[in-house]
Each structure stands twice: as C-alpha cells, then as structure tokens.
C-alpha positions in Angstrom: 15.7 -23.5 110.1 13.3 -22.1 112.5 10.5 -24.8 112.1 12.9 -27.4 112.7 11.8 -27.5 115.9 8.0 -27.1 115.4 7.1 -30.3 115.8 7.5 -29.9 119.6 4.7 -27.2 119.6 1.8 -29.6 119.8 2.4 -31.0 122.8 2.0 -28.0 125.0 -0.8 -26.2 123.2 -3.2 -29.4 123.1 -4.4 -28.5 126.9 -5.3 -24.9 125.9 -6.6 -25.4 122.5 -9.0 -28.1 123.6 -10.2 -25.8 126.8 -10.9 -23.0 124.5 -12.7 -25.2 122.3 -15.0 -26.5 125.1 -15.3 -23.4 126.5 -16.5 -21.0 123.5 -20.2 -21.9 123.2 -20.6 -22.3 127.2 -19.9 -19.1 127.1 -22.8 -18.0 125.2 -24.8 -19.4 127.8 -24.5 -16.1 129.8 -26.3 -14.2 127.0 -29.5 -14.2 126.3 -30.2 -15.6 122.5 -33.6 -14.9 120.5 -33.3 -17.8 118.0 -31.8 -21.1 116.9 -29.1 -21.7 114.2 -30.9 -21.7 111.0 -28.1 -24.5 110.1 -30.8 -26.6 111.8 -33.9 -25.6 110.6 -35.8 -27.8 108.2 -33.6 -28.7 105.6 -33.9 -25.7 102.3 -34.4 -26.7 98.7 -30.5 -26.1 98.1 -30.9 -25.1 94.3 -32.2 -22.0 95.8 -29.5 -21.5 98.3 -27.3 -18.4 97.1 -24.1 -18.9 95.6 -21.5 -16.2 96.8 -19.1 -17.6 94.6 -21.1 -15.8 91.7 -20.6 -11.7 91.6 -24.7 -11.2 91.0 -25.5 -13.4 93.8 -27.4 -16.0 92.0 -29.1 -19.0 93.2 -27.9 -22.3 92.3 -31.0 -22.5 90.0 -30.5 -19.1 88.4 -26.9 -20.2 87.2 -26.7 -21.9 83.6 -23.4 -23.5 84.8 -23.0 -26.8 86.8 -22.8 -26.3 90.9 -23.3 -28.3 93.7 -23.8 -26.7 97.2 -23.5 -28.2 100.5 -25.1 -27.1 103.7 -27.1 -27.6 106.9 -27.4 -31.2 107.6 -26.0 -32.4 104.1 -22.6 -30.6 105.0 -22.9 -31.6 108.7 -23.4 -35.5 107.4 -20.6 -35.1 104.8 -17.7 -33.1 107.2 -14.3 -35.0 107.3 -10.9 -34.1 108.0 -9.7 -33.0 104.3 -12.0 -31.2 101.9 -11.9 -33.7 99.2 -13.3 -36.6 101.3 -15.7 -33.7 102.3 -17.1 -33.5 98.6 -16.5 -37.0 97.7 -20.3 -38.3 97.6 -20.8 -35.4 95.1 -21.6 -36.3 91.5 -18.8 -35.7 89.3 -16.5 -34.9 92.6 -14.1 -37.2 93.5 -11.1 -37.1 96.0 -7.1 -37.5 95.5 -5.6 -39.4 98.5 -2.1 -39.5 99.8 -3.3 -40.6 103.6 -5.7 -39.1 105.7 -4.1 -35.8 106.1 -4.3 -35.1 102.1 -7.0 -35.3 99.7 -8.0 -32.6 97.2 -10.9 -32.3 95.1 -10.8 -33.8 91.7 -13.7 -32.3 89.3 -14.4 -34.2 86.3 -11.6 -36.3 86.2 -9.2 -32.6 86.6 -7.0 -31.9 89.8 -4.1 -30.1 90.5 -3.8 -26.8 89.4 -7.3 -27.3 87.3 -8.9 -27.0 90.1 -8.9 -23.9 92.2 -9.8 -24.2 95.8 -11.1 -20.5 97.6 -11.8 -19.6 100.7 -15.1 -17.1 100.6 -13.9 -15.9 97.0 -9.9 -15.6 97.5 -7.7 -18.6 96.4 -6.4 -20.9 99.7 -2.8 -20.1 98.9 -1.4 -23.2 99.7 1.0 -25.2 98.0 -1.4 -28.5 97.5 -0.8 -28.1 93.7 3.0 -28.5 93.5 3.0 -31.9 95.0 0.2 -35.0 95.7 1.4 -35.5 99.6 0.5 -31.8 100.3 -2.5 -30.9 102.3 -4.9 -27.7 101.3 -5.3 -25.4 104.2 -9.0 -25.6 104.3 -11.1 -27.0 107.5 -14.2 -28.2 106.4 -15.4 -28.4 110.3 -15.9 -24.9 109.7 -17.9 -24.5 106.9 -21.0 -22.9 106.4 -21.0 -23.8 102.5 -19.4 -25.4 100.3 -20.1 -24.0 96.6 -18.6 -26.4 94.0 -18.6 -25.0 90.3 -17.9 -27.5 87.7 -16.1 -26.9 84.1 -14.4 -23.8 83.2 -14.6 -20.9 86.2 -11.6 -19.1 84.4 -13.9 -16.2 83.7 -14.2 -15.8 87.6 -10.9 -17.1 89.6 -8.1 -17.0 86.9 -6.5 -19.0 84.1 -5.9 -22.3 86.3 -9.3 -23.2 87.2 -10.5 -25.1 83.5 -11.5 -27.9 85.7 -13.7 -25.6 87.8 -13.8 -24.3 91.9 -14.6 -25.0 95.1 -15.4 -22.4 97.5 -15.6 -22.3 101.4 -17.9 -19.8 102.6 -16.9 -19.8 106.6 -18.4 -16.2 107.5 -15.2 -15.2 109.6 -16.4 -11.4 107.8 -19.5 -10.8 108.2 -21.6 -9.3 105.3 -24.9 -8.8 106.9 -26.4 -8.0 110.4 -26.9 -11.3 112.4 -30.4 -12.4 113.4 -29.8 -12.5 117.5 -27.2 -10.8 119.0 -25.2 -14.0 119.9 -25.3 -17.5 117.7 -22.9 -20.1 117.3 -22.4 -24.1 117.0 -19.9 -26.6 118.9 -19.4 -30.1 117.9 -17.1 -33.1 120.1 -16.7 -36.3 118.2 -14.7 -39.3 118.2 -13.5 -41.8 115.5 -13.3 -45.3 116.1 -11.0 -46.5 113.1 -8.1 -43.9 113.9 -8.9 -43.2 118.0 -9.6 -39.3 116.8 -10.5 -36.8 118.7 -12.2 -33.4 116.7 -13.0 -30.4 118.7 -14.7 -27.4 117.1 -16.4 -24.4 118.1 -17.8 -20.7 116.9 -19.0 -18.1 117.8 -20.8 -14.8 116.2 -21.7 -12.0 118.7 -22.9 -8.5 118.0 -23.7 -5.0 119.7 -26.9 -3.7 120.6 -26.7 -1.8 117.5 -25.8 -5.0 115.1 -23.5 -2.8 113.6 -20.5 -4.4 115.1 -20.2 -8.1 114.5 -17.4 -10.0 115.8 -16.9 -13.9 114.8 -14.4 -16.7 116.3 -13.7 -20.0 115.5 -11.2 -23.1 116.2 -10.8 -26.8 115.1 -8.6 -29.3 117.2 -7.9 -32.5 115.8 -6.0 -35.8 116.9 -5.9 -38.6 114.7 -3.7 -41.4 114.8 -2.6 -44.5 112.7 -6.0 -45.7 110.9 -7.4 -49.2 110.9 -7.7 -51.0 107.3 -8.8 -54.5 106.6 -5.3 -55.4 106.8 -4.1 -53.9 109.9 -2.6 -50.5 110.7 -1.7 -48.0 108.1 1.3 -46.8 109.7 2.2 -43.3 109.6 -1.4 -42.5 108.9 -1.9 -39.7 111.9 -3.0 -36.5 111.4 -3.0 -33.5 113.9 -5.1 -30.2 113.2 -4.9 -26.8 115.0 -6.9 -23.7 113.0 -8.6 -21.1 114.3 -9.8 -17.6 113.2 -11.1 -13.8 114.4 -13.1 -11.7 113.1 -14.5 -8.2 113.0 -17.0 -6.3 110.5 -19.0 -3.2 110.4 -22.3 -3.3 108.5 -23.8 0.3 107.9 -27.0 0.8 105.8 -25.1 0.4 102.4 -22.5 -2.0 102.9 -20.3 -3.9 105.3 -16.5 -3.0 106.3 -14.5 -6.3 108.1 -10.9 -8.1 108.7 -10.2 -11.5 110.0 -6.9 -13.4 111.6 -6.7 -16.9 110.6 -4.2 -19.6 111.5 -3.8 -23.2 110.2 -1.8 -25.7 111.9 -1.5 -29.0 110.5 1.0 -32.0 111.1 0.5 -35.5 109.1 2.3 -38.4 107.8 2.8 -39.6 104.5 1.8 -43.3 104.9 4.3 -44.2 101.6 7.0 -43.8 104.0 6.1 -45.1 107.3 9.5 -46.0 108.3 10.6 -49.4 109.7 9.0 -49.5 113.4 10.7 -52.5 114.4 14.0 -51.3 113.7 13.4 -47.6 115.4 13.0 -45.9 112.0 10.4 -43.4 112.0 8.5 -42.0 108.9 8.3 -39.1 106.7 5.9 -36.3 108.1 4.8 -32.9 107.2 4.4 -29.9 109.1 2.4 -27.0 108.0 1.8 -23.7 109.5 -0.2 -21.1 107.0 -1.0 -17.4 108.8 -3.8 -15.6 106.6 -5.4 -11.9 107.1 -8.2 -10.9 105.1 -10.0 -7.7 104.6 -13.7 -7.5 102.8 -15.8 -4.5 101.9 -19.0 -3.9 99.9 -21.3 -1.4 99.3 -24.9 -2.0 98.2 -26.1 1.3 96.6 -26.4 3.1 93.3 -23.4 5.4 92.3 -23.5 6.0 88.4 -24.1 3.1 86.0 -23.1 0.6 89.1 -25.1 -0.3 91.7 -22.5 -2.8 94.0 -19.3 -2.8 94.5 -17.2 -5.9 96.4 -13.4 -5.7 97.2 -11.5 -8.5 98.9 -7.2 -8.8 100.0 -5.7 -11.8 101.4 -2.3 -11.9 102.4 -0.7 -15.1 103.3 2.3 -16.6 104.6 2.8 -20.5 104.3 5.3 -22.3 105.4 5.8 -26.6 106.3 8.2 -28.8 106.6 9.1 -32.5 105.7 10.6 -34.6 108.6 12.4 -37.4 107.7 12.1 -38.9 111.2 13.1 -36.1 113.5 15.3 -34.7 110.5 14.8 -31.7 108.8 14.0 -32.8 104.9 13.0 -30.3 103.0 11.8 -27.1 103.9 9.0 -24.9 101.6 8.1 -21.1 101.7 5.1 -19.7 99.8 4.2 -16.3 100.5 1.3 -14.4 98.9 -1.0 -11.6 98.3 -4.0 -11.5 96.1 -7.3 -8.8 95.8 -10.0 -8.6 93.8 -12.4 -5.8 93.3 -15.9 -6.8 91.6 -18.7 -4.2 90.3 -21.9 -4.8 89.2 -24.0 -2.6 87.2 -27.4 -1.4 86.9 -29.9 -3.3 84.3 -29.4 -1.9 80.8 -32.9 -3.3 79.0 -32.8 -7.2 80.4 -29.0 -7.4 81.2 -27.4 -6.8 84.4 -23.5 -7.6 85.2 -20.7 -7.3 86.5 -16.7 -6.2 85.6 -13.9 -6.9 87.8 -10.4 -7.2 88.5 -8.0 -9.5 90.0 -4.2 -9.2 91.2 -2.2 -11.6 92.5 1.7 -12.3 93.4 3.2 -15.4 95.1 7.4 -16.2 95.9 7.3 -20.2 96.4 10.7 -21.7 97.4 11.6 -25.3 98.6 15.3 -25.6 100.6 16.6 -29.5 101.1 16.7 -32.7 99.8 13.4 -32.6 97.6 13.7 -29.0 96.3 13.2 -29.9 92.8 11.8 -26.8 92.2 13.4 -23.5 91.6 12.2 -20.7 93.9 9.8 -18.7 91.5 8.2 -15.7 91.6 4.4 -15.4 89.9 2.5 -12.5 89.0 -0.8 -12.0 87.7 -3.3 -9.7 86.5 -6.7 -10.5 85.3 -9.7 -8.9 83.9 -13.2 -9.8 83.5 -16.7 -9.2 82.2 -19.6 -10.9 82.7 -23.3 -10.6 81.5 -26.8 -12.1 82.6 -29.8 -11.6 80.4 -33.4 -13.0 81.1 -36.5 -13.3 78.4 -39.2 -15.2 80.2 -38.4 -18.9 80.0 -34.7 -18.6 78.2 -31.5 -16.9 80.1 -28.1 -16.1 78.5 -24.7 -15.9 80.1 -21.9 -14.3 78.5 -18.6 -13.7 79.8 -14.6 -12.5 78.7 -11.7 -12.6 80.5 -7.9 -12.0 79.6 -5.3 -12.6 82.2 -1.3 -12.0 81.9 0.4 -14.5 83.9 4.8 -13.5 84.6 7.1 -16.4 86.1 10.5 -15.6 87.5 12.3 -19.0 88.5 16.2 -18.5 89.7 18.5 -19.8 87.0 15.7 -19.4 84.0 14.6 -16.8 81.7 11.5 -15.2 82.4 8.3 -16.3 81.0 4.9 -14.3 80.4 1.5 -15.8 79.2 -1.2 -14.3 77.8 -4.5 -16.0 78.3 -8.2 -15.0 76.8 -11.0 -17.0 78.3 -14.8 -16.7 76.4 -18.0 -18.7 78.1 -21.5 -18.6 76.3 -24.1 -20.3 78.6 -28.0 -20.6 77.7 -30.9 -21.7 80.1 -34.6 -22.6 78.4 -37.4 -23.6 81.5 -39.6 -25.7 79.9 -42.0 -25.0 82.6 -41.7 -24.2 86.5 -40.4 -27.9 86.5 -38.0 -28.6 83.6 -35.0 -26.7 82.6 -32.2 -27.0 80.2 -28.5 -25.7 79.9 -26.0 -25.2 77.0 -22.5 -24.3 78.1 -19.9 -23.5 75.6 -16.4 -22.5 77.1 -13.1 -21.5 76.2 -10.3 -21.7 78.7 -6.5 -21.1 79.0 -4.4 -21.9 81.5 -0.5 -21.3 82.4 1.8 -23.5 83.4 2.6 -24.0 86.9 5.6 -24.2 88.6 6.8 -27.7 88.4 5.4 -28.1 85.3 7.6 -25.6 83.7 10.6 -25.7 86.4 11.3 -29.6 88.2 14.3 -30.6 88.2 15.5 -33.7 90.6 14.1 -36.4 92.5 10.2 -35.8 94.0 9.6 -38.6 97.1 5.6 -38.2 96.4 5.7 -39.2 93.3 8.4 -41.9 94.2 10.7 -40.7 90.6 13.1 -38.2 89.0 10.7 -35.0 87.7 11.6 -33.2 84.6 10.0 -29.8 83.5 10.1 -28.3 80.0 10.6 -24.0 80.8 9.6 -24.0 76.7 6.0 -25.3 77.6 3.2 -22.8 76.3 -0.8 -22.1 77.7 -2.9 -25.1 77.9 -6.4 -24.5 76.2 -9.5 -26.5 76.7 -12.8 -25.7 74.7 -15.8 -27.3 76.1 -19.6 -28.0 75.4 -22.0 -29.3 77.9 -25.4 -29.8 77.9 -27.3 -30.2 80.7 -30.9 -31.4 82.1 -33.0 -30.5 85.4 -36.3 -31.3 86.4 -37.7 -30.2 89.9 -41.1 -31.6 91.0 -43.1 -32.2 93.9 -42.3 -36.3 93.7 -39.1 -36.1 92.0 -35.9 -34.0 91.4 -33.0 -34.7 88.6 -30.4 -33.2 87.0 -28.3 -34.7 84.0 -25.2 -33.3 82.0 -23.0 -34.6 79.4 -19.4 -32.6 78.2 -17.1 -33.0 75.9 -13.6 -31.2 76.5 -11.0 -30.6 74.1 -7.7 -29.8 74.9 -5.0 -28.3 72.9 -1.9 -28.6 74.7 -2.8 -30.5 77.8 0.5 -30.6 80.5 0.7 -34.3 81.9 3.9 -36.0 83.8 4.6 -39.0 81.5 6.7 -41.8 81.9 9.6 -41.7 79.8 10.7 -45.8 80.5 14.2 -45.0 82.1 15.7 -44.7 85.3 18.0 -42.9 87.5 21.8 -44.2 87.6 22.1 -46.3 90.8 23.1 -45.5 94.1 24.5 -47.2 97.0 21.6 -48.2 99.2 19.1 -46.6 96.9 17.1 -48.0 94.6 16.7 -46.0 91.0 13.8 -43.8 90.2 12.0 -44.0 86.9 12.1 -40.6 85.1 9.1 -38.7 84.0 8.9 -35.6 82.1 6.4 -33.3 82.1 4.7 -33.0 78.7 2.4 -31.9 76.6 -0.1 -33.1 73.9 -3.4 -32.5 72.7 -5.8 -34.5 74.6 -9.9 -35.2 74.9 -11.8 -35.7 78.4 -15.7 -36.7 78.2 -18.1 -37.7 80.5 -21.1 -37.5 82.3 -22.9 -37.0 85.6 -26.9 -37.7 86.7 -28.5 -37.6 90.2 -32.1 -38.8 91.1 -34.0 -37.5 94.2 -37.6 -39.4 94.9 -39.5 -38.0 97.7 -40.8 -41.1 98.4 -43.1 -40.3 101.6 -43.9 -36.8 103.3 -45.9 -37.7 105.9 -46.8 -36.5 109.9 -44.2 -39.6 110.8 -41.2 -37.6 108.3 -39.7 -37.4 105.1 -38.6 -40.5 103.1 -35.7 -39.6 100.5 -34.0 -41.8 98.0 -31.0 -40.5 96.3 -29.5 -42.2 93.1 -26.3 -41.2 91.8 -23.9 -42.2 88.9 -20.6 -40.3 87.2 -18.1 -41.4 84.6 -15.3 -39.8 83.0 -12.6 -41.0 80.2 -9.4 -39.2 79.2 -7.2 -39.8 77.0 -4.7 -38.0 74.5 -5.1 -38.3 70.4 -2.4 -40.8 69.8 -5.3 -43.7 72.0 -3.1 -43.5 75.2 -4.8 -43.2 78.4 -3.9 -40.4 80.7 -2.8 -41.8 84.4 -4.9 -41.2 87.0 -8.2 -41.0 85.9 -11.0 -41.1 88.0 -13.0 -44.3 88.2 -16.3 -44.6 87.2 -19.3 -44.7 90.2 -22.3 -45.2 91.2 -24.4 -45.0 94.7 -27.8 -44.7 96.4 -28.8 -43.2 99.9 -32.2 -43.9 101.4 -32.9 -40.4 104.1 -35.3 -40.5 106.5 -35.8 -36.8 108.2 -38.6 -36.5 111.3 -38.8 -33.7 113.9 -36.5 -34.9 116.3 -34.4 -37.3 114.1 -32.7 -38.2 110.8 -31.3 -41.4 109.4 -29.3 -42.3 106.5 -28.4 -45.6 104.8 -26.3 -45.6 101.4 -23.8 -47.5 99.3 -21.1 -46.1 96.9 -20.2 -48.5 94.1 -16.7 -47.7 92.7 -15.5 -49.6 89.3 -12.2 -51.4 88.6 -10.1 -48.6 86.5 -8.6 -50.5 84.0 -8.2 -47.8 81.2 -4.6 -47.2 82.7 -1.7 -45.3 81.5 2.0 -47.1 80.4 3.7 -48.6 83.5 0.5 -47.6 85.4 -1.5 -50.7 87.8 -5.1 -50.8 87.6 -7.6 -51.1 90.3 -10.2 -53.0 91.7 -13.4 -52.5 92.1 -15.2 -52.0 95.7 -18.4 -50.6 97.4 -18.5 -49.0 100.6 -21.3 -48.8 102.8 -22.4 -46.2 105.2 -25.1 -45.0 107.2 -25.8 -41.8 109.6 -28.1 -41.3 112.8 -28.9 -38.3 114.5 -31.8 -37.4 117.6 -32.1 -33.4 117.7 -34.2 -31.7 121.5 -34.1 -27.9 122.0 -33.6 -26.6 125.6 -35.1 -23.4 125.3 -32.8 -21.1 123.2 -30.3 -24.2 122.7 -30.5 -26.9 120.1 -28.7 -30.2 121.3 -28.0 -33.3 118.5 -26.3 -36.7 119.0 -25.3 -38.5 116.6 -23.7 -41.9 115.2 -21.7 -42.1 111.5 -20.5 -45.4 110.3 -18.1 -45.2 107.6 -17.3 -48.9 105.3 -19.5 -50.8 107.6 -18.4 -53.8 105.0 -14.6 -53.1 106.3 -13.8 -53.8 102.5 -10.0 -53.3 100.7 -10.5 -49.7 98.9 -8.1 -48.1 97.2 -8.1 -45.2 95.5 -7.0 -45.0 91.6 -5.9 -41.2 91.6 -3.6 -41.6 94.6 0.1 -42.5 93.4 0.3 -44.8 96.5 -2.8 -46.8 95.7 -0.7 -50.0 95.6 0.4 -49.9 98.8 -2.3 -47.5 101.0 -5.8 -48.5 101.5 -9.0 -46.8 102.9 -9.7 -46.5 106.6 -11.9 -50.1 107.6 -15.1 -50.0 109.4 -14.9 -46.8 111.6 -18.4 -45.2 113.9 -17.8 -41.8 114.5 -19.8 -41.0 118.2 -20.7 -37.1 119.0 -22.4 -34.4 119.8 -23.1 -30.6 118.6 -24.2 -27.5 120.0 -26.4 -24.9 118.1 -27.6 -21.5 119.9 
C-alpha cells in the first residue's frame, strides 16, 4: 500500500515544518502594520458575536436555538490538541476519549454521527464517525471560532446532525477586506505532562488595494507518552502536521476565494500499547486528509434575493493502522460536498433564506479490521428557513427534506427519505430577560457501520454486527430555555426532552466469538434499534463581581446533566456523566488569571455488561502578562491542567477501564499578535 511507508515521513519534515513555523510571523516584521489583532482586544460580550454557522448572519443572541461560541481569550485559554477537549468546559459539551490523539464532541449526551463537525460551514469529511479510536481532522490551534449549536441542526447541515454542530470558523477564505494590510498571530508552547512541543503560526496579508487577500497557516505538534497518577500511559504520543493557503478576492458586492489545506496526523491507541519489555510495539494510526475549498458570495439585491453564498469542498482521506511497524488495516474516504444558500429580501417582518446541499463520499477499509463494506453515499438536501420579528417576540421556522442513497459491495441498495420541521419562539421580557421555545423534528439515516459491520472491530474490543434492514431514526424534541443579561449578572438555563423513535445503539448481545489459538474471544454486539428517551438540562452563571481601575473580577458557575435510556428501563452505554464547575477570572490591562474546578459525578446509570465510573474533580488555573511593542502584541503565559494529579477517567470512552487522564501537566509559552 503506498502509506505503508508513511510513517517514515515525520522524521525528515520536522526540521522544515518547525523553521516555517518560527519564521512566518518574523516575517511580517518587514511590513509595516496599522493595528493589533482584535483577538486581543478587550474581551466582546460573545452573545453578540456573529454566528456564520447561521445563513442570516445572526448573533448568538438573535438565535432562538442553543449556541455556545468560543473566541479571543476564551478560545486561546480553552485550545488543546483535539477539538473535543477544546469544548469540554462548555455546558452541555462533553468529550469522547480514546487517548490524546482522539476526542470528539459529545452534545447532550449524542456523539457519533449525531453530531456533525464543519469546518467554516462544510462537513470535516473524516471518518471519526465509523469508529471511537479515529481522530477528526480539525486543529483547534487555528481557530478563530468555534460556533457550537445544540439539539437538532438537521434543518442546516443534513439528516445526521439531531444532536446538533460544531463549526470551525479558521478564515483560510477571506470574506471581507482585512483592517491592515498585514496581521497574524504565532504561538510556541510546551507541555510538561507529555514533553510536547506545539508550533503555530498565520498569517493574512493583502494588496494596496485590499482587494486581494492571501492567508497561511501551519500547526506542528510533538507529543509523547503522557504522565497519569499511575505512571506512563504508553502508546499515548501524538504527532500533528497541518497547514493551509489561501487566496480571495473581495469586490464591492461579494468575495471570490480558494484554499489548500493539509492534515497530518499520527497517534497511538493507548488500548494497545504493546508489550515494551518484550520489544512489542503498539497499535498506531496514521492519517493524511488533503482538502481544497472554494467560497463565493455576493451581497446585493438581484430579484426577490438579496445574498447569495456558495461553498465546494473536495477531500481525500486516507490513514492507516500500524500494528507495530505492520500494515493493519488500511481506510480510504474520498469526498465532495457544496452548498449554495440564498437569502431573500424582507416580505412584511420575515426575512430568510432557501438552500441546497449535495454531497457524495466512497469510504473503504482493506485489512484485518475492515468490517465494513466499501460503500458509496449520496445525498441531496433542501432547505427553508424563516425569521420573523414583532417587537419583543421572534419566530423561527424551518423545513428540510433530504434523500440519503447507500451503495455497500455485496448489499442491496438502500435510499432514505428524511423530512426535518423546527418551530423556534423568542419573548424579551425586557432588554435583560429573554425566553426560548424550541420544538424540532429530526431524521436521520443510518450510517455505515450501522447498517453494514460485519467482523471483528479492535476499538471497540468485539465482533460488530449491522442490520442493512435498519430504517431512519427520528427524534422530536422540546426545549425551553431561559436568559438573563445584566450589568451584575448573566445566565442562561434550558431544559429538553427528546424522544426518539427508532434510535440505532450497538447492544450487547451476551455471546462470544468461537475461540482461537492465542486469542481470546470477543463478545458480540449488534447494532440495534429501539425507541428510546434522552432528557436533561444545562445552566451557566456569570457574576461580575468587581469592574474596577485594578480589572475585572468574574465568577463563572456551571452545571449539566443528561439521562438516556430506552422504553423497556435499560440504560443506554455511554452516557455522559453528570457535572458541575466554577472558574473565578480576573482580567487587568496587562494580565489575566484564571482559577476553576470541574466536578465530574460517578456514572452509575450503566448499560448491561457495562462498568461504572467514579467520580473526580479536576482543578486548573491560567496566567497570562500581555506588553505591546509598538505594532506588536507579545503574551506569556502559564496553564496548569489537574493541578490535584487525580485518577480521571472518562465514562464515554470504551477504554475507561484501563486509560486515564493526563496528571498534573503546566503548559509554558508564548504568542505573537501583529
């Protein structure tokens, strides 16, 4: 196979990755830059921050549905090497685990293919849903945004996403002119816990003009085995290489651009670290994922529409899984997906938007834990959405039918049809209260290896069984939702209640593979299907407890819980733990400080054959001291991560029995902002 030899790659690009890295914001030091990075300008009231994820452009407080945006300092304080760690401190967020390289969101106590993870509107095109020990091919390093939309965002991204999206907004395609003809950030840090070393640097330059905007960015990473409470977790490392270029035109009425993006990543799955002593290496994976995007827009009135925003993506993925230095099993995924969105003019109080969505993907595993078929997928979707304001009450109304067409080798086709309905309400009291009522409807096909696994899966440590007979999972949900915004306080509230009809779960079926010489059997599971109930809810309190000449003084309080469960009483596996956690922030001129503690429960409402966990609270606390020099903004800073070094496992990972958290780690650096 031709990336059976990948693995020897790393070695002699690290040199040349790292200069570049170094070397891209020193560069801008020959220009002449008018301004800093508004990333570090006092921090903004973020439910006012824009959220591109939503065709209008609305603000985080204009939506009636759920989101959570992270930026400026929050973002810089939260970064970490996977995107559900990232997220993790979010209310109603949690993060799946299968070692340091993996960890995808979990929303609401949904993962997998529930969840849809985009990068600036276009679905990552990974294969992180087909199994728990793959990585997404997102770097949060290079974030701008993170816009996290919780329940049902089938209307906008597709059947799959009932739990609700994440998505990166990285600006590799311009949309706008830039402020100063050259800007950018650069950040060096090290980890103690693991000996990392993370690398990152961008860059957005422009003409004299500002017509012409050209953007580049890298990430390198070096992690190696982490440091627990109970010594090394072994075949914990985790080596990153990603970087991007872009190029956009922005005219009067709209913005032409492309970007080249390339994601290298190599980690080990630390439930098969090998035997050291006897010269057995582990089980890593290698993933390469090549991405080219092209975005255009226009901003001006042409019969009843006054927008227009169409996006293409076309990616090739490819990684494999070493056993040692052998060749495993090798998985393809290549894909192409665009999306055209139009908004109209207001009709009366209602303004909207129509759009469509394409997408096609051919996955395909070759080797030893190819327990899927290779499968083709194609899909169409349609939607409408509408927005309309009366004073104090908004409405939100939405449709959306899809048509989803698998082709697996050795099995009939299969073709789902899919209609998705949201009704959303928001009342303001007054300019400081506010109230939501969501009401969804969402259907979802099946993915791959829920319809199609066949053989033994290594993750999951058993024998996977698909039905190709299952049909659409549907979820109707309400929610109803609280904010308040003052000058001494700020707090939101919801509480939802999901009903599923249908809902696709791998279940235990209590038997076990015929033995094998020098193998020990694996328990069967089958994926099912049954009707099932989620319901739960999420609050966070924000005091502003001083705001004086010396700073800011902040204190946070946050809380989620979530319990599923199908209608015979079982418990579903996996389930997200409840939690609670405070953060005290302290923000002055030239510095910030942060001290905060996460209380995790013990999970005992566990699924057949499925071990509960414990209960722990981690500890952790941020410093940074900011100077300008000039046109240059310099920061140090100092993060300490489980300053108790406590045992913490996580409940959603399949491997929580035997991997734990990363112990006490400080993480040391410095970034760059011009």
């Amino acid at each position: 196979m031709p990336v059976s030899a990948r693995s020897l790659r790393h070695t002699n690009r690290r040199p040349l990755f790292l200069a570049v890295a170094l070397l891209l914001p020193f560069a801008a030091q020959a220009q002449t830059p008018t301004g800093k990075d508004p990333r570090h300008d006092e921090a903004k009231d973020l439910d006012r921050v824009v959220v591109t994820a939503s065709p209008l452009r609305q603000t985080a407080e204009e939506l009636s549905q759920p989101v959570e945006v992270l930026s400026g300092e929050r973002l810089d304080q939260a970064k970490s090497a996977t995107l559900g760690e990232t997220l993790d401190k979010l209310p109603g967020v949690q993060t799946s685990n299968f070692g340091a390289g993996v960890g995808r969101p979990i929303i609401r106590g949904l993962d997998g293919p529930r969840v849809g993870v985009l990068s600036g509107g276009l679905s990552s095109q990974d294969v992180s849903t087909i199994s728990q020990d793959h990585a997404t091919a997102i770097e949060p390093f290079l974030a701008d945004q993170i816009e996290v939309l919780k329940g049902p965002a089938t209307l906008l991204y597709g059947s799959g996403a009932i739990g609700g999206v994440v998505n990166i907004v990285d600006g590799r395609i311009a949309e706008r002119r830039l402020d100063d003809t050259i800007s950018g950030r650069a950040e060096l840090r090290y980890d103690s816990v693991n000996k990392g070393r993370t690398a990152m640097a961008r860059v957005d330059a422009s003409g004299a003009d500002g017509a012409l905007v050209v953007h580049a960015d890298g990430v390198y990473r070096d992690q190696d085995d982490y440091d627990t409470p109970d010594g090394k977790q072994l075949n914990s490392f985790v080596e990153t290489r990603t970087g991007a270029l872009g190029v956009s035109y922005i005219g009067a009425d709209g913005f032409i651009g492309m970007s080249a993006s390339r994601y290298d990543n190599r980690y080990g799955n630390p439930g098969e670290p090998g035997d050291p002593s006897a010269g057995e290496a582990g089980v890593s994976l290698d993933m390469l994922q090549n991405r080219f995007e092209l975005k255009t827009g226009i901003d001006r009135d042409f019969w009843i529409f006054d927008g227009l925003r169409g996006s293409f993506a076309s990616t090739t993925y490819e990684h494999t899984e070493f056993e040692g230095a052998d060749v495993g099993t090798f998985f393809t995924n290549e894909a192409d997906e665009g999306r055209l969105e139009l908004t109209h003019k207001a009709f009366g109080q209602w303004t909207g938007a129509v759009g469509l969505q394409l997408g096609s993907r051919v996955f395909e595993a070759i080797g030893e834990e190819a327990f899927v078929p290779r499968t083709k997928t194609r899909a169409q979707g349609l939607f409408w959405m509408e927005h309309g304001q009366w004073d104090a009450l908004q409405v939100d109304l939405g449709v959306r039918a899809d048509r989803v067409r698998t082709d697996a080798a050795g099995q009939a086709r299969r073709t789902f049809t899919q209609l998705s309905l949201s009704a959303g309400a928001l009342w303001r009291f007054n300019d400081a209260w506010r109230v939501t009522l969501n009401l969804d409807r969402a259907e979802r096909a099946p993915a791959e290896e829920e319809l199609y696994a066949d053989g033994p899966h290594v993750a999951t440590a058993s024998y996977e069984i698909g039905d190709p007979a299952l049909r659409e999972e549907r979820a109707d949900q309400a929610e109803v939702g609280l904010h308040y915004h003052g000058e001494r306080f700020e707090a939101k509230a919801s509480v939802y209640h999901t009903r599923f009809d249908g809902f696709i779960y791998l279940a235990d079926t209590g038997t076990f593979t015929p033995p094998e010489p020098g193998a020990d059997p694996l328990p069967i599971r089958q994926w099912s299907q049954g009707n099932a109930t989620f319901q739960g809810f999420e609050a966070e309190l924000t005091a502003h407890l001083l705001d004086s000449a010396q700073g800011k003084l902040d204190l946070r309080v946050f809380g989620d819980h979530v319990r599923g469960e199908l209608d015979s009483g079982e418990n579903l596996p996996r389930i997200a733990p409840s939690r609670f956690g405070l953060d005290l922030n302290w923000n002055a001129d030239h510095w910030r400080a942060a001290l905060g503690a996460t209380r995790v429960m013990r999970q005992s409402d566990v699924a057949t054959d499925e071990t509960e966990t414990a209960g722990h609270t981690l500890v952790d606390a941020h410093f940074a001291w900011h100077w300008d020099t000039d046109d240059y903004g310099w920061e140090v800073f100092v993060d300490g991560r489980n300053l108790g070094d406590v045992d913490a496992r996580v409940h959603t990972s399949f491997l929580k029995d035997n991997v734990v958290l990363p112990g006490r780690n400080f993480g040391l650096g410095v970034r760059l902002f011009f």
